[in-house]
C-alpha positions in Angstrom: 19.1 -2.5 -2.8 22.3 -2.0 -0.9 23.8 0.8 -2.6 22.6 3.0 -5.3 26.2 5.2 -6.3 24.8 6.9 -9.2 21.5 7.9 -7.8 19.0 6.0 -10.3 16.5 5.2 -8.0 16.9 8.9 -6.1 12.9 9.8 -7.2 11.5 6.5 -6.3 9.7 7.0 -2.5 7.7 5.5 -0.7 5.2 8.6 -1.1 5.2 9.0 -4.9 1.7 8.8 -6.4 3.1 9.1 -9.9 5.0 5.7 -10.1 5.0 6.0 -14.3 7.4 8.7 -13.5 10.3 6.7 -11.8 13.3 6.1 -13.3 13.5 3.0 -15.0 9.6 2.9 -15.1 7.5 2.6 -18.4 4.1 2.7 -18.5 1.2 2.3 -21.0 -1.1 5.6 -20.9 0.5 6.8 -18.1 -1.5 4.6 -16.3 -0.1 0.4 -16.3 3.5 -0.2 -15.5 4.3 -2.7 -18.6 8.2 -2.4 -17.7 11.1 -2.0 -15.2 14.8 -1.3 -16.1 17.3 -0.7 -13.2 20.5 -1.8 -15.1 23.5 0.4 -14.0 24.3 3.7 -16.0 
């Protein structure tokens, strides 16, 4: 990622536990990530 303008990746760290609550992220049960989405918004 070179540049992210509109700040959709601003709550995805390196120390987040919680990755089922990224931006872009869906999960199944809050536990398996079944899905990414980064498209521009």
């Amino acid at each position: 990622m070179i540049s992210d303008p509109h700040g959709t990746l601003s709550n995805w760290t390196v120390s987040g536990s919680d990755l089922c609550s990224w931006s872009g992220v869906t999960c199944v049960e809050g536990i398996l990530i079944s899905g990414c989405s980064v498209e521009e918004r």
